[in-house]
N, C-alpha and C positions, 0 to 999 in steps of 0.2 A: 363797602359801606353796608351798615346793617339797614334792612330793610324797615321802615316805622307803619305799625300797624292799624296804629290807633294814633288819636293827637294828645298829643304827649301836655295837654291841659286837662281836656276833660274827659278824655276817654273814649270819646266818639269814633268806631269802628272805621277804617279807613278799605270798608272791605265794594264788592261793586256796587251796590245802593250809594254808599256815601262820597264813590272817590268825587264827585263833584262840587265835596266840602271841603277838598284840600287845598288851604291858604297857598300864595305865591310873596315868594319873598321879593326885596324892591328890584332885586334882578331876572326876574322873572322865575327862579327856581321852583320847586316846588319845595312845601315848607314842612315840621315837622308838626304845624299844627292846622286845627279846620277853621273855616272862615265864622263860625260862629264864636272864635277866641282871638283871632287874629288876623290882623288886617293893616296892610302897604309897613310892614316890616315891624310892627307894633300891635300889646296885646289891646285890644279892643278895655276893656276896665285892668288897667295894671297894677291898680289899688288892690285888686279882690282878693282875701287871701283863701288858703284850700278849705276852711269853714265855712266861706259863703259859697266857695263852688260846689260842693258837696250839696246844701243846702239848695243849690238853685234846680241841679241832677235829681234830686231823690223825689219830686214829684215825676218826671221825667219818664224813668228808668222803674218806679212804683208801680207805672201803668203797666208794665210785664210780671214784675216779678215782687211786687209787694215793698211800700215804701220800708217798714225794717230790713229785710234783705236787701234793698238799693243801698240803703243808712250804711251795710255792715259793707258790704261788697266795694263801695266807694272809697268808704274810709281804710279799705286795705289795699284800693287801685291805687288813688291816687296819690300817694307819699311817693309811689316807685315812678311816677311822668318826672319827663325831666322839670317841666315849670315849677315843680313842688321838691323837688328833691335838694335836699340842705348841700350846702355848697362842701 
């Protein structure tokens, strides 16, 4: 199994800082996504689509590296998460 690097919603690194955002699925697995999107087997807002989460990210991710580059950087992350990815 390929290994998930990041949560495959919004992008949040799954690296040693974060691994203690990593969601559990209802059988205790670990999940492919972090608890700030996901929570007891289900996504926390299932309504949102990849323009509000973009939208929610780009103050976020701004504070590093400049809200346009979060803007550009986003909008070419997150098509390729599975959450966002057309079926």
């Amino acid at each position: 199994m390929t290994k998930i690097t990041m949560c495959q919603s919004c992008g949040l690194p799954f690296n040693e800082e974060h691994v203690h955002l990593i969601a559990t699925e209802p059988d205790g697995s670990k999940s492919i996504y972090c608890t700030y999107c996901y929570k007891d087997g289900k996504f926390i807002d299932p309504n949102l689509s990849m323009e509000e989460m973009i939208e929610m990210l780009v103050p976020v991710w701004g504070k590093t590296i400049g809200e346009e580059e979060a803007r550009k950087e986003l909008t070419t992350l997150l098509p390729t998460l599975k959450r966002w990815k057309k079926a």
